[in-house]
C-alpha positions in Angstrom: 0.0 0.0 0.0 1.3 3.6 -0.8 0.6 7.3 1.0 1.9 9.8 -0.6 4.3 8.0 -3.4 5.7 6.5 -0.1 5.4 2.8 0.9 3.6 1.9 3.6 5.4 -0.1 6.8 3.5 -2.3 8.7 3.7 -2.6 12.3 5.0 -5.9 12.4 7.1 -5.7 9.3 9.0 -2.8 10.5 9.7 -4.1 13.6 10.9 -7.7 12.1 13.4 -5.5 10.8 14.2 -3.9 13.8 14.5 -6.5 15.6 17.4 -8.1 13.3 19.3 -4.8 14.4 19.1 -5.6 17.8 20.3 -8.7 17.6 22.9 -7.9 15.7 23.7 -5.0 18.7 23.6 -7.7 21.1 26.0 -9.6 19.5 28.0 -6.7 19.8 27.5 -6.4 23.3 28.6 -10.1 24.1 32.2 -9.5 22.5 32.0 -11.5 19.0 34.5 -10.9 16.6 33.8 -9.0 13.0 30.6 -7.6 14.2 29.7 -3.9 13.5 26.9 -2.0 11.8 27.7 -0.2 8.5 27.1 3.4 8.0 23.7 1.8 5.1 22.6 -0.4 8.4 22.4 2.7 10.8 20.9 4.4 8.7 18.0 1.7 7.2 17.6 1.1 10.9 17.1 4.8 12.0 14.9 5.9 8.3 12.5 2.5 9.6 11.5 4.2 12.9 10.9 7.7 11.2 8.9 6.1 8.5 6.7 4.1 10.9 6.3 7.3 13.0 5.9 9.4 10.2 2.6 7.8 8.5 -1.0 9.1 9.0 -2.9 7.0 11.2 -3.9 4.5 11.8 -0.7 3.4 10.7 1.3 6.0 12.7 3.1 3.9 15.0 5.2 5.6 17.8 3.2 4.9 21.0 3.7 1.4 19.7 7.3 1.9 18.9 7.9 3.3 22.2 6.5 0.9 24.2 8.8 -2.4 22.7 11.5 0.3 22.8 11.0 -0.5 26.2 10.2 -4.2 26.0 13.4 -4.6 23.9 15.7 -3.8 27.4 13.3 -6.0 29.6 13.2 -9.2 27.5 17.6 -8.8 27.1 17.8 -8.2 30.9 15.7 -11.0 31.6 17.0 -13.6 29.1 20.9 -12.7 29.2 21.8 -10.1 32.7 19.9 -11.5 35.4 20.3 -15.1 34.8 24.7 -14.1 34.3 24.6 -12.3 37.6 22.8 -14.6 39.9 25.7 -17.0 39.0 28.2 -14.7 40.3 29.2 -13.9 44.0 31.2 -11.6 46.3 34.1 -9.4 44.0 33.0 -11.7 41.1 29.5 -10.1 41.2 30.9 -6.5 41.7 33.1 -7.1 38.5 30.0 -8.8 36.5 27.9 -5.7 37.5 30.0 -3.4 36.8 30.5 -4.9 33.0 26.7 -5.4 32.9 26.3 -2.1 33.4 28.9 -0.3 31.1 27.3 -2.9 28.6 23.7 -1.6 28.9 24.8 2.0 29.0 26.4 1.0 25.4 23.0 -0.5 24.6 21.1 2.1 25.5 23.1 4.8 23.7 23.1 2.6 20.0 19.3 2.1 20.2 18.3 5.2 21.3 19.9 6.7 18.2 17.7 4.1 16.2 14.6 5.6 17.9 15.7 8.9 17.8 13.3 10.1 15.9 10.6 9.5 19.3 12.6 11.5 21.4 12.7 14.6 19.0 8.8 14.9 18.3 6.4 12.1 20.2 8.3 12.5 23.8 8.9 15.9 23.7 5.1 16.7 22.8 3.5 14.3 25.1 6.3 14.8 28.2 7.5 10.9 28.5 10.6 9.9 29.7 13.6 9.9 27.2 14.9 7.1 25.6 17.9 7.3 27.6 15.9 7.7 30.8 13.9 4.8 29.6 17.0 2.4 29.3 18.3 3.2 32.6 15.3 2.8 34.7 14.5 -0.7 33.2 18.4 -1.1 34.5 17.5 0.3 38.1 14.7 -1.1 38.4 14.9 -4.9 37.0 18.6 -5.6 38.1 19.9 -2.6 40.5 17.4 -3.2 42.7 17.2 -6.8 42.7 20.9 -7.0 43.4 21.7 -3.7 45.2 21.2 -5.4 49.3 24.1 -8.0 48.3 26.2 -5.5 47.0 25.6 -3.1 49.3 27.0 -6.2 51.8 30.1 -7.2 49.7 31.1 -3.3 49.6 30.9 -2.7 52.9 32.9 -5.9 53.9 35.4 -4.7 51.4 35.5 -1.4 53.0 35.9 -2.9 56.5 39.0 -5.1 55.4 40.5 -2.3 53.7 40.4 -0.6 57.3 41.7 -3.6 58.9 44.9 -3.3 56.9 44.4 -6.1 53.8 44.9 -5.4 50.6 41.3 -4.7 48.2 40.6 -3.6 44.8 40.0 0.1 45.8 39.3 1.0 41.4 36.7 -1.9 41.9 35.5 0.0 44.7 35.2 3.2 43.3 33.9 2.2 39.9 31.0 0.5 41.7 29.9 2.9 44.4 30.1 5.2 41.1 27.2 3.1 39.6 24.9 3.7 43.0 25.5 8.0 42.2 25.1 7.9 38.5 22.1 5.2 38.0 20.2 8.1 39.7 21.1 11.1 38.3 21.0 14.2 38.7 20.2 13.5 42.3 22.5 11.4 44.8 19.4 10.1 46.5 20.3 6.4 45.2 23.6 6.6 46.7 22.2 8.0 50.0 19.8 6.0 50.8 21.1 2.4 49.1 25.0 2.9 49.7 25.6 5.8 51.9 23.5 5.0 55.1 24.2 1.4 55.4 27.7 2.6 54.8 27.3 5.5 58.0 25.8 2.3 60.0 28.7 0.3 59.4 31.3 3.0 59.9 29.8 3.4 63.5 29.5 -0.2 64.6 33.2 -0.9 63.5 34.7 2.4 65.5 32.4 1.8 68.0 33.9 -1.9 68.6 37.4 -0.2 67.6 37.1 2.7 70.2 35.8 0.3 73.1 38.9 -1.7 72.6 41.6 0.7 72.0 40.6 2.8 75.3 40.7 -0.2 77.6 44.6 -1.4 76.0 45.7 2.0 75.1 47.5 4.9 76.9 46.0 8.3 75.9 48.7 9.5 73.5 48.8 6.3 71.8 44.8 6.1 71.8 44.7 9.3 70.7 47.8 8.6 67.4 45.4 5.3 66.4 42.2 8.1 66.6 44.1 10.7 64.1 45.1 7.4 61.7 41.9 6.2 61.1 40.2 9.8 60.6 42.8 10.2 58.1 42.8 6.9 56.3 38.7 7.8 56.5 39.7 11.1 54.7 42.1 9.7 51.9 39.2 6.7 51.7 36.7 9.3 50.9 38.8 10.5 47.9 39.9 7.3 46.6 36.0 5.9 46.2 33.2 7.5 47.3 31.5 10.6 46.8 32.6 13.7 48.3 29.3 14.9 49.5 30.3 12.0 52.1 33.1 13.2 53.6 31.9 15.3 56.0 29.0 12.9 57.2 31.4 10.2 57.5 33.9 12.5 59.7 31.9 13.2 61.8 30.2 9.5 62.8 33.8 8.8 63.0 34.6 11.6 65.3 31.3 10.6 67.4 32.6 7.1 68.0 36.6 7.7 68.1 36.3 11.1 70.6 33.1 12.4 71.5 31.9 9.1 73.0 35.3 8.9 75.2 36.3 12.4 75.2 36.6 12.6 79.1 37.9 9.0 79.4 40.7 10.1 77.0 41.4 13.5 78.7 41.5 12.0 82.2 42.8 9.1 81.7 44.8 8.0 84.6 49.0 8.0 84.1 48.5 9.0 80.4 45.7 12.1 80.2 45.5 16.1 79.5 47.1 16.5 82.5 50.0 14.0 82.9 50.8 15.2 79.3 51.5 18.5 80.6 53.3 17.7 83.4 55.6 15.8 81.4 55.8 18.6 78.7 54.5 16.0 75.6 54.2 18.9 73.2 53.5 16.5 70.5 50.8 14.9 72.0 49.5 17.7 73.1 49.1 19.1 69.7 47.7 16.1 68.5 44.8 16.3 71.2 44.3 20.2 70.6 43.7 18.8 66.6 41.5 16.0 67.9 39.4 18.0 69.9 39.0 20.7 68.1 36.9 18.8 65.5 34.5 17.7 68.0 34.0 21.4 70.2 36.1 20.0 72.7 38.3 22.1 73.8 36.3 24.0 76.7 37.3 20.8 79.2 40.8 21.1 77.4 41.5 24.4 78.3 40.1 23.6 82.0 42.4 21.1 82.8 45.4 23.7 81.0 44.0 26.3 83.4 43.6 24.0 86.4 47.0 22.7 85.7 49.3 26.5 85.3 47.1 27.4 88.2 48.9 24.6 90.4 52.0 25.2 89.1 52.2 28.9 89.8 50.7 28.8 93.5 53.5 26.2 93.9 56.3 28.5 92.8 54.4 31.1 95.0 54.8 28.7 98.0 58.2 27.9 97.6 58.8 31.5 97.8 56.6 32.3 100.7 58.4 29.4 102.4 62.2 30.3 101.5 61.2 34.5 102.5 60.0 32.9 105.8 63.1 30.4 106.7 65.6 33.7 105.9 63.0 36.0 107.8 66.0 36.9 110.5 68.6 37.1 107.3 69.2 40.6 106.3 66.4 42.3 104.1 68.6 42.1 101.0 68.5 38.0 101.0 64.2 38.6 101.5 64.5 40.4 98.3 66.3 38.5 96.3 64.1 35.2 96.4 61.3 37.7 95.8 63.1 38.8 92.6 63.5 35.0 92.3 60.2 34.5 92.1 59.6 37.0 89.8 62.1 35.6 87.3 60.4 31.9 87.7 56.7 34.0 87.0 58.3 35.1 83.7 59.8 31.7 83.1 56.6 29.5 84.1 54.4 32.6 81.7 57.3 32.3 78.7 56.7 27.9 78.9 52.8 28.0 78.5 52.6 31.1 76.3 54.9 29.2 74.0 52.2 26.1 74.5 49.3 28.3 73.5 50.6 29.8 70.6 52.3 26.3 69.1 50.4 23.4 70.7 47.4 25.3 71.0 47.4 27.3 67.8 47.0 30.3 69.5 43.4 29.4 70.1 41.0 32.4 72.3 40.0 29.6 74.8 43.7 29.1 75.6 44.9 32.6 75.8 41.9 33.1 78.0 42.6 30.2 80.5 46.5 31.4 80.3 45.3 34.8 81.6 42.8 34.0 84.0 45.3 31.4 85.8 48.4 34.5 85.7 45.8 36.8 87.7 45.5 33.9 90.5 49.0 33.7 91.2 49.9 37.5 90.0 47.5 38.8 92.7 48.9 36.8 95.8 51.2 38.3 98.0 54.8 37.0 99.2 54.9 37.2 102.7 53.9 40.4 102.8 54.7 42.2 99.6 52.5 42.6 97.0 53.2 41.4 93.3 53.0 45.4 92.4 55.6 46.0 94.4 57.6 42.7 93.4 57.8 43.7 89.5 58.7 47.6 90.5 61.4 46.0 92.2 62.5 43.8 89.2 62.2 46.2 86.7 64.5 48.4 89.2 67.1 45.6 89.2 66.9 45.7 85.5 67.2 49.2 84.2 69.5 50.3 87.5 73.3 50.3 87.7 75.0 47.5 89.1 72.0 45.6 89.2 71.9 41.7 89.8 70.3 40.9 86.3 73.5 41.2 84.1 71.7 41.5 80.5 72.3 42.4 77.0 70.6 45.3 75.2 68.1 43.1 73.9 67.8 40.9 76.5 66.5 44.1 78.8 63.8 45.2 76.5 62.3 41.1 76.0 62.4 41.2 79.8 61.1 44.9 80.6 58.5 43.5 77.1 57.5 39.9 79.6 56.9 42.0 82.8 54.8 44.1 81.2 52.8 41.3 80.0 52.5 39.9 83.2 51.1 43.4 85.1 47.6 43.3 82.6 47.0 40.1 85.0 47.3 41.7 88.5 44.6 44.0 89.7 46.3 47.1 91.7 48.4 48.3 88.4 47.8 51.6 90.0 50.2 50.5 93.1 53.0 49.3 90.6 53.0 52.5 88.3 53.4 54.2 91.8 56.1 52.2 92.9 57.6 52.1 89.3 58.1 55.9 89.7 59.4 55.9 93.3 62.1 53.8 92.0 62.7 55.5 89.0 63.2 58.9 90.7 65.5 57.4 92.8 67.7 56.1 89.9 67.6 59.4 88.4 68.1 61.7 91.6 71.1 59.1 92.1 72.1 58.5 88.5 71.4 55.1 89.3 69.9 54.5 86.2 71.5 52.4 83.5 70.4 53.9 80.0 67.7 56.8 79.4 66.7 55.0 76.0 65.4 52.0 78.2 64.0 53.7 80.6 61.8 55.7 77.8 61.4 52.7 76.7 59.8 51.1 79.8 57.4 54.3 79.8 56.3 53.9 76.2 55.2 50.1 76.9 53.5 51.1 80.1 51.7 53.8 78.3 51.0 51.5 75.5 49.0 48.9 78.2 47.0 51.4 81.0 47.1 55.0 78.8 48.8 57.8 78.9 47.4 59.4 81.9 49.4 57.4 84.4 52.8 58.0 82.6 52.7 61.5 82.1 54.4 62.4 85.3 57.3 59.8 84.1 57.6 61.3 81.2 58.1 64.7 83.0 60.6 63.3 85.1 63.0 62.5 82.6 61.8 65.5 80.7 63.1 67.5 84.1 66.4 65.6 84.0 67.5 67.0 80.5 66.3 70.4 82.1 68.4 69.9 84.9 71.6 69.1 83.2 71.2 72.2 80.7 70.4 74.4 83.8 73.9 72.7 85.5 75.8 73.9 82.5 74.1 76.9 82.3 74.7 77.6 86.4 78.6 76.7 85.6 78.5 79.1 83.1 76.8 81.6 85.4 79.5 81.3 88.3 82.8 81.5 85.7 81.4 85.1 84.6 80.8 86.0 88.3 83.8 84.8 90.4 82.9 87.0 93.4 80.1 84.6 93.5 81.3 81.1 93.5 80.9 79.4 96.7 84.7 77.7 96.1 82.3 74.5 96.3 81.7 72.1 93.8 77.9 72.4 93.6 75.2 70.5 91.7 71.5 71.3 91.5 68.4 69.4 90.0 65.9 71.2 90.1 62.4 69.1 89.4 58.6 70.1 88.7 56.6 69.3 92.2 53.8 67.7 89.7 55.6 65.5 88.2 57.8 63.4 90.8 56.4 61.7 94.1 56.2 63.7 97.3 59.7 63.8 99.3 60.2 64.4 102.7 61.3 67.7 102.8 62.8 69.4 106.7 64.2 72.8 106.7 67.5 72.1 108.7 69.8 74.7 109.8 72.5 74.1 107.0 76.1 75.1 108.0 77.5 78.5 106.4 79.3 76.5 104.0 76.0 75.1 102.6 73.6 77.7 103.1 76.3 80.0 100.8 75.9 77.6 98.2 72.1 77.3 98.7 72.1 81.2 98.3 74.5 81.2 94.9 72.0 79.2 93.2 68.7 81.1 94.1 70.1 84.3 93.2 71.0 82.3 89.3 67.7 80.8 89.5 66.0 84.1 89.8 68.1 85.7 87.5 66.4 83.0 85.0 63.1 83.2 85.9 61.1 85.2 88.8 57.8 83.3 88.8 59.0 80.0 90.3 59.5 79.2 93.8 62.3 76.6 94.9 61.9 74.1 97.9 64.6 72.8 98.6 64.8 68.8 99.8 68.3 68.1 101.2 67.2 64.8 102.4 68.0 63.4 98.7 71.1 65.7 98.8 74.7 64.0 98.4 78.3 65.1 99.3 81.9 64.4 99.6 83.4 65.7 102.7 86.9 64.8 103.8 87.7 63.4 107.5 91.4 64.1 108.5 91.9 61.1 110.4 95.0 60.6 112.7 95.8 57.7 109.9 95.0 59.0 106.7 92.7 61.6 105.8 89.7 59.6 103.7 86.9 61.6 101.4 83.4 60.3 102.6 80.5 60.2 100.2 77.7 61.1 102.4 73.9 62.2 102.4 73.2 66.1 103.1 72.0 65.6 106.3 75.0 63.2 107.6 77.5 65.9 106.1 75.7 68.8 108.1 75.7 66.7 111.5 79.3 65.6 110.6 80.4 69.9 109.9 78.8 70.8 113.4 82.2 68.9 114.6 84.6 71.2 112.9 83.5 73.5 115.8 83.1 70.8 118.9 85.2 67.8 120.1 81.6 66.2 122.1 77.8 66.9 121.5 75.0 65.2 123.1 72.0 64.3 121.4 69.9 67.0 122.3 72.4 69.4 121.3 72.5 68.2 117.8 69.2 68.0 117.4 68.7 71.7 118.1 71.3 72.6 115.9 70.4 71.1 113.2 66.7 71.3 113.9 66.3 67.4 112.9 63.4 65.9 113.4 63.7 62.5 116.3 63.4 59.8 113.3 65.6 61.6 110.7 67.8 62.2 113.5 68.6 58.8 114.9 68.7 57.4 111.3 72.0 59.7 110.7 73.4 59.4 113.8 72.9 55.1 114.1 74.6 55.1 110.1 77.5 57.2 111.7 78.0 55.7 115.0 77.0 52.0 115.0 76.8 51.4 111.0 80.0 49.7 109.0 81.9 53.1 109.3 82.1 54.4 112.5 82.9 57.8 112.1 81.6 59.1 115.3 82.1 57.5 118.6 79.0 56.6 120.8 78.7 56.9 125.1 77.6 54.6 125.7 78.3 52.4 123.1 75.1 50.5 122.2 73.5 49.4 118.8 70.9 51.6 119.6 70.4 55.4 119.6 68.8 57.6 122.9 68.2 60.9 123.7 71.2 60.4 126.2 73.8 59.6 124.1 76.6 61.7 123.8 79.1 61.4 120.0 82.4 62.3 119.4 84.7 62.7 116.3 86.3 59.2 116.1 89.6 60.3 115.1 91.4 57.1 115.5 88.9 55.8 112.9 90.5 54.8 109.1 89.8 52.3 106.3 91.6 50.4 103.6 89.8 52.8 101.1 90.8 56.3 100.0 87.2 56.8 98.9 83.8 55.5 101.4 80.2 55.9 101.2 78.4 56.3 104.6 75.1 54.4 104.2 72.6 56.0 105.1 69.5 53.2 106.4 66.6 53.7 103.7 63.6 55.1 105.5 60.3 52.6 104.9 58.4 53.9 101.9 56.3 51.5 101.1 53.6 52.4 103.5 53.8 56.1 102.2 53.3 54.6 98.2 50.1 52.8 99.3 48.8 55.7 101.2 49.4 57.9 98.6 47.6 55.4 96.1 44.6 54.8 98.3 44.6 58.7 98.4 44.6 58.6 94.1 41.8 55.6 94.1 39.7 57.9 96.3 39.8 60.9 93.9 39.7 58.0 90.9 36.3 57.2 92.4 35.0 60.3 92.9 35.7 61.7 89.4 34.2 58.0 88.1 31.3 58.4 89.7 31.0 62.1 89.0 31.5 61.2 85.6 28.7 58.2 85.3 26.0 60.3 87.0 26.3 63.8 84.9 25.8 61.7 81.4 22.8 59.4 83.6 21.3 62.5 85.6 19.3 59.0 87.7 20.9 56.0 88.8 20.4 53.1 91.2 23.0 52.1 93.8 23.4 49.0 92.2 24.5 50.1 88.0 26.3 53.6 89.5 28.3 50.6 91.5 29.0 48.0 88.6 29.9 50.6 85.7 32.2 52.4 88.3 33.8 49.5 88.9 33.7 48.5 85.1 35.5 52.0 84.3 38.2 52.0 87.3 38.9 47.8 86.6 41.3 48.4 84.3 43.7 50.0 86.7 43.0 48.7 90.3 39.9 46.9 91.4 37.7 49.3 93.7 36.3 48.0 96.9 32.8 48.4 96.7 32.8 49.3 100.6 34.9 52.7 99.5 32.9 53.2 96.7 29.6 53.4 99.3 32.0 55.9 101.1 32.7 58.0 98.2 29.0 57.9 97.4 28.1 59.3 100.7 31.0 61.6 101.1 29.8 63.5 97.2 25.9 63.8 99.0 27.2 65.1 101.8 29.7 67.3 99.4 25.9 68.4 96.8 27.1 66.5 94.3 24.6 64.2 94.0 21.2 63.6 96.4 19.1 60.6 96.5 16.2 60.4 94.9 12.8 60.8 96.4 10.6 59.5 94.1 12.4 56.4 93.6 13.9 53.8 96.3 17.3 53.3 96.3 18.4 55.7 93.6 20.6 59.1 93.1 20.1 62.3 91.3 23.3 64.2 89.9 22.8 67.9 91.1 24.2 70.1 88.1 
């Protein structure tokens, strides 16, 4: 029959035909030799499907043609696949599979171009599957799923000998786990739900097992180098076969069962946990557990025990210290000090070792760093026997930057250690009481050009203002700022006496003259000075006022030096005294005996000043003046003579002079500053609040002041009252418990 000058195919006839094609495909398909289709053959096969769908109905055939399109795949799977594979087992099957399957994909793609025609016009208009869609879900469905719970067994037995060390075909692996994410493209569900959750199951259950084991046999380093194996092994096993969108499920059900399940049995465990490992500085293992943990947010208990464990080690540094200041207690004051500045050095050593922990084994982690500082401001806010850890870094950072001091270091080696102590006072809480100290001992060293190098010193002022702010430096700045003054003035006063000869007090004289502001209050007496000293005293005013006439001098000879020369009966010897020993020492040019009532109304000294200068004189190393009665101890009754008989080994001596006790004075002073700190705080809060209740004017004050001492909440209820009583502030009537600042 003919339509259109074209013959007409038949249903049957046309698929007789196509069915020799296939055949001759499958042939292909099982391997014979020779067998190929000619470029007439594809195309007779291809023009037989576009005729048949190409006719009017009723002999339009593609619903028809679709259909045993289908039928084709099921009838080869069932005849030849299925009945291959159910032969096979274990790898065997895997292998089989996997050829079935790179066979059927060839099958699919060769007679989907025959029936191409269907997919360009009769799919696309009626929305069926593709032909390719069509071939691999008669794949899925008829074999893949009849075969995919065995193989989904024989994979993960594979899997579990590879992780027990034996050698498996990882490329047979891969290609077939490949299969379970491309047989249901685009999506992964297939592999999800058919590979990767029994996979997830198993992973579990063997670690599980694993883990159970290895913390029973296993120390914790070696529990913990078997942990960071297998999560790695998991890793490379993720990239060698399975699909990437695994790897982090599959980490983290390993991480469950290798850590988080026995995270404290591994950090505690006994002879072998966190905290052995530090006490025995394991750095490497200690790494390895800050890694470990780290992937299962669990480091908090980590940094606990680190914590816990510099915590012990400090207060036991600070009671071997307390212990070896109280077996010396009788020694001499200078032994007390020096295991204090002994235990400073061990702070800074003991800081140095963990600091280096957190930033290498610890990564330099915030937790760390946080546990580091809070278990410095423990043991950097406890006292030794008495003296507070303010006081105890003044007094290193003295040895350090003055002459002579015991800490013998290099240029560099001063500003790394000046750089560590300075680290260590942001962890104790009076930083107000060091700073004070700080510049008690750093006027002395400059008074007494005692102090080493200027450039460190500025240096030790710039890291300090750095840290707590340039309020508390500024009088140390202005301190050395007076000492350049000072020597310009001397030059200038030198200069000033050459042009006026009639002038010069025949003296040697040296004056620093110093801005009250700036430097700490000195005990200052006016004494009756002899003539020789008051001339000299005189010289300089009358330069002084020649420079300038708005500035008053007070003069404070008790930091005064000289060099006055005793004419022994031996040898006459040149003594390096204070100002006030060399004025008590002159008042014998003119007397042979005085009592002590007679020099103290000479010299109008004061009872404490004067038995300091007359014990350093009398009953010191140098006994320059003789004592009746000759105690150890000084009385109103005591009467002194020039000891003439007296004489040394020396040409040259310096007369001691006893150092008065300033400590008390530095913390009055700085209880006097916290007071005023408080007020002005508090002052401050309530003129930006206007209304406030007792409890947030307390907190912020504290919050603002905190970073320089920490207020006592008893003073700050003082200083409260004291600005009511004072109209700065009233409380408030209308409501309970609450102030009102009074503009």
């Amino acid at each position: 029959m003919m339509e259109g000058g074209r013959q007409i195919v038949a249903l049957e006839d046309g698929w007789k035909y196509m069915v020799t094609g296939v055949d001759k495909l499958k042939r292909v398909l099982a391997g014979e030799d020779g067998v190929g289709f000619t470029p007439d053959e594809y195309i007779n096969l291809y023009t037989t499907i576009y005729n048949m769908c190409t006719q009017k109905p009723p002999n339009e055939y593609s619903q028809e043609l679709y259909d045993r399109y289908r039928q084709t795949f099921e009838e080869y799977i069932n005849s030849t696949v299925l009945p291959s594979l159910k032969e096979k087992h274990g790898e065997f099957l895997l292998r089989e599979f996997l050829q079935r399957w790179r066979n059927h994909k060839v099958f699919v793609r060769w007679l989907s171009r025959f029936f191409h025609y269907l997919d360009r016009y009769f799919i696309s208009r009626r929305s069926l599957l593709s032909l390719k869609e069509v071939g691999w879900n008669c794949f899925h469905e008829l074999v893949f799923n009849e075969l995919k719970t065995t193989m989904t067994t024989i994979l993960l037995g594979m899997i579990d000998e590879d992780r027990e060390g034996q050698r498996v075909d990882r490329t047979l692996l891969k290609n077939v786990i490949d299969i379970y994410a491309e047989i249901g493209q685009p999506h992964l569900t297939v592999y999800e739900e058919d590979f990767e959750e029994p996979f997830r199951k198993g992973t579990t259950v063997y670690y599980s097992k694993k883990a159970q084991t290895w913390i029973l046999e296993k120390t914790c380093p070696e529990y913990m180098i078997k942990a960071e194996e297998c999560l790695q092994q998991e890793k490379e096993r993720v990239a060698d076969y399975l699909d990437k969108s695994t790897e982090l499920k599959l980490m983290q059900d390993a991480e469950q069962e290798l850590l988080a399940r026995h995270a404290d049995q591994i950090l505690n465990k006994e002879s072998s946990g966190c905290k052995v490992l530090l006490c025995d500085e394991k750095v490497e293992d200690l790494s390895r557990m800050f890694r470990l943990f780290s992937r299962i947010s669990g480091l908090p208990p980590v940094s606990k025990i680190f914590k816990e464990h510099v915590n012990e080690e400090g207060l036991s540094l600070l009671k071997q210290a307390i212990d070896a200041v109280s077996s010396k207690k009788d020694e001499k004051k200078d032994v007390a000090g020096a295991l204090e500045l002994d235990f400073v050095r061990k702070i800074i050593g003991l800081h140095d070792k963990y600091k280096a922990y957190v930033t290498g084994c610890f990564q330099n982690h915030t937790l760390f760093h946080k546990a580091l500082k809070e278990a410095f401001e423990v043991v950097c806010n406890k006292d030794v026997a008495g003296c507070t850890s303010a006081e105890m870094f003044a007094t290193y950072c003295d040895n350090i930057l003055k002459k002579g001091g015991s800490e013998k270091l290099s240029e560099e080696a001063i500003e790394e250690n000046l750089d560590k102590v300075v680290t260590l006072l942001t962890y104790i809480s009076d930083k107000d009481l060091f700073v004070e100290f700080h510049r008690k001992k750093l006027g002395r060293r400059l008074l007494f050009e005692k102090s080493g190098n200027d450039d460190h010193e500025r240096s030790m002022i710039s890291k300090l203002k750095q840290y707590f702010g340039g309020q508390f430096t500024s009088k140390m700045e202005g301190m050395l700022t007076d000492m350049t003054t000072a020597r310009d003035n001397q030059v200038k006063f030198e200069e000033y006496l050459n042009l006026n000869q009639e002038s010069h007090p025949r003296v040697d004289l040296g004056v620093t003259v110093l801005t009250t502001g700036h430097w700490p209050t000195y005990k200052s007496s006016d004494i009756n000075l002899p003539s020789e000293m008051v001339r000299c005293v005189e010289v300089f005013r009358e330069f002084y006022q020649s420079r300038t006439k708005h500035r008053k001098l007070t003069w404070i000879y008790s930091l005064g030096s000289c060099t006055v020369t005793g004419k022994f009966d031996a040898k006459p010897i040149d003594l390096i005294v204070t100002t006030y020993q060399a004025a008590l020492l002159l008042l014998f040019n003119d007397s042979d005996k005085l009592s002590y009532s007679e020099i103290v109304t000479q010299l109008k000294l004061s009872d404490d000043d004067a038995a300091r200068v007359l014990h350093s004189l009398s009953c010191g190393k140098y006994k320059i003046l003789n004592k009746d009665p000759a105690t150890r101890t000084i009385s109103p009754k005591d009467k002194f003579e020039f000891n003439a008989k007296f004489t040394d080994k020396m040409r040259r001596i310096k007369v001691q002079l006893p150092p008065s006790d300033e400590k008390k004075k530095v913390i009055d002073d700085v209880n006097k500053d916290r007071r005023f700190a408080i007020d002005a705080s508090l002052v401050r809060i309530m003129k930006s609040r206007k209304i406030m209740t007792h409890q947030h004017l307390v907190a912020e004050c504290v919050e603002q002041l905190s970073r320089m001492f920490k207020p006592d909440i008893k003073l700050i209820k003082r200083r409260i009252e004291d600005l009511i009583t004072r109209e700065y502030l009233e409380r408030d009537k209308d409501a309970a418990n609450s102030y009102r600042y009074l503009a």
